[in-house]
C-alpha positions in Angstrom: 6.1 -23.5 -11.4 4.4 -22.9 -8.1 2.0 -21.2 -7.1 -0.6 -20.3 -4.2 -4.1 -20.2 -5.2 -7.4 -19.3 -3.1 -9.7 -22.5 -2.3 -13.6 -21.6 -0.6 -14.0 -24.5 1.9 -16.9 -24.1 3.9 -17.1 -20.4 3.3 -13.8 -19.6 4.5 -10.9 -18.5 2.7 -7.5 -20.2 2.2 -4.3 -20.7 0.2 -3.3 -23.5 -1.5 0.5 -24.3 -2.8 0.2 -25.7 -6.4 1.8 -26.6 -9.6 1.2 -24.6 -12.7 2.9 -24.8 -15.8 5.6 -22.3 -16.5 3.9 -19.3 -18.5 5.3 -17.4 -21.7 5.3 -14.3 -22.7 3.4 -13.4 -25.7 4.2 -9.9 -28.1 4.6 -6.7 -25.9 4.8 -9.2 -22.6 7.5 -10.0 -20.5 8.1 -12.8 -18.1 9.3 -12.0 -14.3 10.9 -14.2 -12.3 9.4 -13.1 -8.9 12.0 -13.1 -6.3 9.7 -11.4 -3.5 6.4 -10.0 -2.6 4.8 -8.7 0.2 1.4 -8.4 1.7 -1.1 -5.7 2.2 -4.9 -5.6 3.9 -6.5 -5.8 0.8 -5.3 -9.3 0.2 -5.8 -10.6 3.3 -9.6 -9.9 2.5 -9.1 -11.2 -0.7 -8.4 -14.6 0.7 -10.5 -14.9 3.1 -13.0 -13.7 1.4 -14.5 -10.7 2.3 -13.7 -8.6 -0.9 -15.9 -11.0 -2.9 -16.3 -11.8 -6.4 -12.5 -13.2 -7.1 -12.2 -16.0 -8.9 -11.8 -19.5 -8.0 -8.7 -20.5 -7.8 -6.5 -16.7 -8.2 -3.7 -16.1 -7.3 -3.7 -13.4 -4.8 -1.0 -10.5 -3.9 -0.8 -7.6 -5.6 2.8 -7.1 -4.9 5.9 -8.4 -6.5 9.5 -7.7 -7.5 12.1 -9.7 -9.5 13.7 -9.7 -12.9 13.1 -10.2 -16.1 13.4 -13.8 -17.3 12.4 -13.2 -21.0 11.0 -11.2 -23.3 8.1 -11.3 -26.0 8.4 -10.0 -29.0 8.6 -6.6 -29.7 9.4 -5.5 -26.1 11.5 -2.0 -25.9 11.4 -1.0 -22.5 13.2 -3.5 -20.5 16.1 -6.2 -21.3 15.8 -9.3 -19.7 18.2 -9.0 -16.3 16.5 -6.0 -15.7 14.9 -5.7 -11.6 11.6 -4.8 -11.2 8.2 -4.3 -9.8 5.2 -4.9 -11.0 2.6 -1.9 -10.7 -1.1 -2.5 -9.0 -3.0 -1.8 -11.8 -1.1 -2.9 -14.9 -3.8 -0.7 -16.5 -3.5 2.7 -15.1 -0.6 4.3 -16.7 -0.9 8.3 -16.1 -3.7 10.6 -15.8 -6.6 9.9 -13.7 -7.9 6.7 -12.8 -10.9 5.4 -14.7 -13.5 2.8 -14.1 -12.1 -0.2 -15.9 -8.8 0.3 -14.4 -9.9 -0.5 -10.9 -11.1 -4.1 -12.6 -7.5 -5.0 -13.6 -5.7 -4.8 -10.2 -3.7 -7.7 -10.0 -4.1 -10.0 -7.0 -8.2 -9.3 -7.3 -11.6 -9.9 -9.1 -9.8 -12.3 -12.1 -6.2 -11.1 -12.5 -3.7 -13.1 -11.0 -1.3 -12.2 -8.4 2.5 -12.3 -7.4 2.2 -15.0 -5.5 4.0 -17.6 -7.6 7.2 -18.4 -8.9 7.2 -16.8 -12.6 4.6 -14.0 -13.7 3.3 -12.7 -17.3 3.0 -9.1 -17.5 2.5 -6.5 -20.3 5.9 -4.7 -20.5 4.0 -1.5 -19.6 3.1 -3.0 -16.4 6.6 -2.9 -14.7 8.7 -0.1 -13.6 12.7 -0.3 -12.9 13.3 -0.6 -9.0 15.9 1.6 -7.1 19.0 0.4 -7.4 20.1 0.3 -3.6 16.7 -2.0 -2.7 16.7 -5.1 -1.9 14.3 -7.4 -3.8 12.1 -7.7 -0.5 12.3 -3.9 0.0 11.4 -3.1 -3.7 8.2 -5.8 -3.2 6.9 -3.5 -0.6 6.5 -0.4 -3.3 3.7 -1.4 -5.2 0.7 -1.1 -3.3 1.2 0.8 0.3 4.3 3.0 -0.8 2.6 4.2 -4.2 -0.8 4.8 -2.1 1.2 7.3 0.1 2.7 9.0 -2.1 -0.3 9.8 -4.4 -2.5 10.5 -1.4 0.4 13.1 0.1 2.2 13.9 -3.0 0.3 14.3 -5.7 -3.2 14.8 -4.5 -1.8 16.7 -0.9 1.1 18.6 -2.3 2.8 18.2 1.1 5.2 20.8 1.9 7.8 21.5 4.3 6.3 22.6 7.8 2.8 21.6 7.5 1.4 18.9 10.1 0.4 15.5 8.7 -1.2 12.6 11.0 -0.5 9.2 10.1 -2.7 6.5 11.4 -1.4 2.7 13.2 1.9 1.4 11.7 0.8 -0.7 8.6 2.5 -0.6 5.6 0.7 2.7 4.2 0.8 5.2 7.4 5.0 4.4 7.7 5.8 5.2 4.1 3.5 8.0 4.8 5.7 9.2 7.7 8.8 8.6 5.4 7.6 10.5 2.7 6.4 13.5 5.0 9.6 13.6 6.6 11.5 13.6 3.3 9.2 16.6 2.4 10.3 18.7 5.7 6.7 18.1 7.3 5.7 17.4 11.0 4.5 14.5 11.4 2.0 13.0 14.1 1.5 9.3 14.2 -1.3 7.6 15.6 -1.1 3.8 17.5 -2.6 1.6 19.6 0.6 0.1 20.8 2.6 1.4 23.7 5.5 -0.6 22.8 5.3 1.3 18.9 5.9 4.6 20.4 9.3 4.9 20.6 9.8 3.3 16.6 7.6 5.9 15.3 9.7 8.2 17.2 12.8 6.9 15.7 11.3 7.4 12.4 10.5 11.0 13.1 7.0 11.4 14.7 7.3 14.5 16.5 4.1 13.3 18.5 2.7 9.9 19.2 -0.9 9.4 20.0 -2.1 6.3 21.8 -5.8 6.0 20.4 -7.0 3.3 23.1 -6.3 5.5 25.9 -7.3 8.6 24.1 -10.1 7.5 21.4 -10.6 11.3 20.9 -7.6 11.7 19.6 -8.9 14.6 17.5 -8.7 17.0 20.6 -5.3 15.6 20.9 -4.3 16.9 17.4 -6.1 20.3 17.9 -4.0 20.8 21.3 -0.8 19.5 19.3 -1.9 22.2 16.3 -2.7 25.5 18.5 -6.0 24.6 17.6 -5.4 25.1 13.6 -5.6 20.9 12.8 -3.4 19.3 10.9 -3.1 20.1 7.0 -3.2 16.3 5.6 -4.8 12.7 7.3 -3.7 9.2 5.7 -7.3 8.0 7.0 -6.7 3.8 6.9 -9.6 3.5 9.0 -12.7 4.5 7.6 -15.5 5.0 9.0 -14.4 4.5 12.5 -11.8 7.3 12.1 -13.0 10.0 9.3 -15.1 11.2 11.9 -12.2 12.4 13.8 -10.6 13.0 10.4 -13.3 15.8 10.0 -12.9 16.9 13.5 -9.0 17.3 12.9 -8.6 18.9 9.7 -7.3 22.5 9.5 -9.5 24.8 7.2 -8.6 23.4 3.6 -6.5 20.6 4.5 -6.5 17.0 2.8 -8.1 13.8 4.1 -7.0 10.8 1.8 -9.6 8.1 2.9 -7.3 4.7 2.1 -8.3 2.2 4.3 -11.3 0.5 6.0 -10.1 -0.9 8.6 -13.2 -0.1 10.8 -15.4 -1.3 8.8 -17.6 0.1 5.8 -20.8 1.8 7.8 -21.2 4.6 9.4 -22.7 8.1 8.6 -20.7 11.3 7.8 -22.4 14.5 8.7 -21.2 16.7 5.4 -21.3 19.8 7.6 -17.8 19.2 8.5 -16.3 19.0 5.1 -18.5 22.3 4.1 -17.3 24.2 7.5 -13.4 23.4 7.2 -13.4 23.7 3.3 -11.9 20.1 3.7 -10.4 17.6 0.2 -11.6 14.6 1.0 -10.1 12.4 -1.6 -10.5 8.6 -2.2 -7.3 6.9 -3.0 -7.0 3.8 -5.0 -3.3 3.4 -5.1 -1.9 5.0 -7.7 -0.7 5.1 -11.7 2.7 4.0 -12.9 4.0 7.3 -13.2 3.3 8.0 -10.0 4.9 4.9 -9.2 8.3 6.4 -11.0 8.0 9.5 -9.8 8.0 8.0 -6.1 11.2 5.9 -7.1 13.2 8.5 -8.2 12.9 10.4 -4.9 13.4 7.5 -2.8 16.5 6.6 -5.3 17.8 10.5 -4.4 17.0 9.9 -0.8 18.4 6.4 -0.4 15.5 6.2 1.6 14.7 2.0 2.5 11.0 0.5 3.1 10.5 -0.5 7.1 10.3 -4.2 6.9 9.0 -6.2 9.8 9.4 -9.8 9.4 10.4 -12.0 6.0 8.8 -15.1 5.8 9.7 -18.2 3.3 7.5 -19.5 0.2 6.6 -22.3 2.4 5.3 -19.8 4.6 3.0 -17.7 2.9 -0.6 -18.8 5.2 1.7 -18.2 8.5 2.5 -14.8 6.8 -0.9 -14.0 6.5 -2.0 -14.9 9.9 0.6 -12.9 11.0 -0.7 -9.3 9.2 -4.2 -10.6 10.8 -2.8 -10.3 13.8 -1.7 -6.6 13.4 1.3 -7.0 15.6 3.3 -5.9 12.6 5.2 -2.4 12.0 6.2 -1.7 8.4 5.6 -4.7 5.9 5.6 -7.9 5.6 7.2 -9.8 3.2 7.3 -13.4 1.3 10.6 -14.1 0.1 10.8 -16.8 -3.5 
C-alpha cells in the first residue's frame, strides 16, 4: 500500500510517499480502507517538527474516514462495508481523559496516522459516520469537530441565548460556530481577514471582529455584551489571546484553551480567573462517546462540515503548505 511518512533532513520536517506492505487485522482489529483524511495544526507541527519526539518514519494525520475492508476475529461492532471514522485517541473511550491516553493519539509520538491507503485499528477505535456525509466531510470529524463539541457541549453546556466567541476560521472555531448555532446561541467570530467577514456571516455570526485592526478585541466583546462578556471562548490561540480571553469572560463563563497558535509563553495573571469566577478548561479533543454523541446531533441536524479545498493523494505536501499558509476557511482535506 502507500503511504506518507515523516523524514528529518537537515532539521526540517517533510513527507515522504512510500510503499508499505498491506497490513492485517489481528483479533478484536479491523482493517479500514481510508478513502479520505484531512488535516489539522497539530500535524502540521508534527511534520515539521515542532511537536517533537515522533518517530522516524510515522505516519502522520490524525484524521481518517473509510470503510471497513475486513475484519479480525472476534469483531462485533462493525461488519465489513461499514463507513467510518477513526477516533483521535483510539484509547479514550468515555469518562475522563487519563495520562496514557494522550500517548496513543494517532498521527503522533509512535502511533501511526491516516495518511495511507489501508489502516489497522482496534474495532473500539471507530465510530459509524452520518449517513448523509461524504467521506471527505466525515474525515473532518475526528479531531477539530469532536474538540468543539467537548469544549462547548460537554464541558460548556452551551445553551440557547448565551454569547459564544469563536476565534480565526480554522477547522475548530467553524464547527464551533455550527454547533453554537445548532444550540440557539449568539455567536461572535473573531478574524483577521476582511474578505472572511461576510462567510462567517453567512454561517451565522451575529458579529464579526477584525483582530488586526482592533487587537483589543476584548473591549469589542464587552461593548457587543452590555458589558456582561461573553459566556463561552474557543481560545485556539493561547497565549497571545487568553489574555483577552480573561478580559472577555462574563462572571462564570467557560474558556476552553485549544490551540496555540501564538505560541507557548507568556504569563497569566490568575487574578482574572479568581475575579470573574472563570472555567478555564484545557481541551484535548475528546472521547469516542463524545465523538457519537456529536454524530447523532449532526445526523438530526443534517448539518455538513465547511470544507475549503480537497486536494489529491499526490498532493498531500501542497496540502500542507496550504494550511501553513492560513488562507483556509473550514478544513482541508486529502482525498485517497
Amino acid at each position: 500500500m502507500k503511504a506518507y511518512e515523516i523524514r528529518n533532513e537537515g532539521g526540517a520536517g517533510r513527507l515522504a510517499l512510500v510503499e508499505r506492505p498491506q497490513p492485517t487485522p489481528g483479533p478484536g482489529e479491523v482493517l479500514i480502507r481510508v478513502r479520505a483524511t484531512s488535516l489539522n495544526y497539530r500535524d502540521l507541527l508534527t511534520v515539521r517538527g515542532s511537536m517533537g519526539g515522533a518517530k522516524p518514519g510515522l505516519i502522520p494525520l490524525s484524521d481518517g474516514a473509510g470503510e471497513i475492508a475486513e475484519l479480525g476475529a472476534g469483531v462485533s461492532r462493525v461488519r465489513a462495508g461499514d463507513r467510518v471514522a477513526a477516533i483521535f485517541t483510539p484509547g479514550w473511550i468515555s469518562g475522563r481523559p487519563r495520562s496514557r491516553t494522550a500517548e496513543s493519539s494517532l498521527g503522533g509520538g509512535s502511533v501511526d496516522g491516516m495518511l495511507r491507503e489501508y489502516a489497522v485499528l482496534p474495532e473500539s477505535a471507530v465510530v459509524h459516520i452520518p449517513e448523509h456525509l461524504s467521506y471527505e466531510e466525515a474525515a473532518t470529524l475526528p479531531c477539530a469537530a469532536v474538540t468543539a463539541w467537548n469544549a462547548l457541549v460537554t464541558v460548556g453546556h452551551v445553551a440557547a441565548g448565551q454569547t459564544v466567541v469563536v476565534q480565526g476560521t480554522g477547522g475548530v472555531s467553524i464547527f464551533g460556530l455550527q454547533f453554537a448555532r445548532l444550540a440557539g446561541a449568539r455567536v461572535i467570530a473573531t478574524t483577521g481577514s476582511e474578505n472572511k467577514v461576510a462567510r462567517l456571516r453567512e454561517l451565522g455570526a451575529a458579529e464579526v471582529i477584525n483582530y488586526k485592526t482592533t487587537p483589543d478585541w476584548d473591549k469589542r466583546v464587552m461593548e457587543l455584551t452590555g458589558g456582561e462578556g461573553a459566556d463561552h471562548i474557543l481560545d485556539v490561540g493561547g497565549a497571545g489571546t487568553l489574555v483577552h480571553a480573561l478580559q472577555a469572560i462574563a462572571p462564570g463563563g467557560f474558556i476552553t484553551v485549544i490551540g496555540l497558535l501564538t505560541g507557548m509563553g507568556g504569563e497569566i495573571n490568575p487574578l482574572g480567573i479568581l475575579f470573574r469566577a472563570a472555567h478555564v478548561v484545557g481541551i484535548r479533543v475528546g472521547s469516542r462517546e463524545m465523538f457519537e454523541d456529536m454524530n447523532r446531533a449532526i445526523s438530526v441536524n443534517g448539518m455538513r462540515p465547511i470544507i475549503d479545498r480537497v486536494f489529491q493523494f499526490d498532493e498531500a505536501p501542497a496540502a500542507l503548505d496550504y494550511l501553513a499558509s492560513g488562507r483556509h476557511f473550514g478544513k482541508v482535506c486529502i482525498r485517497l
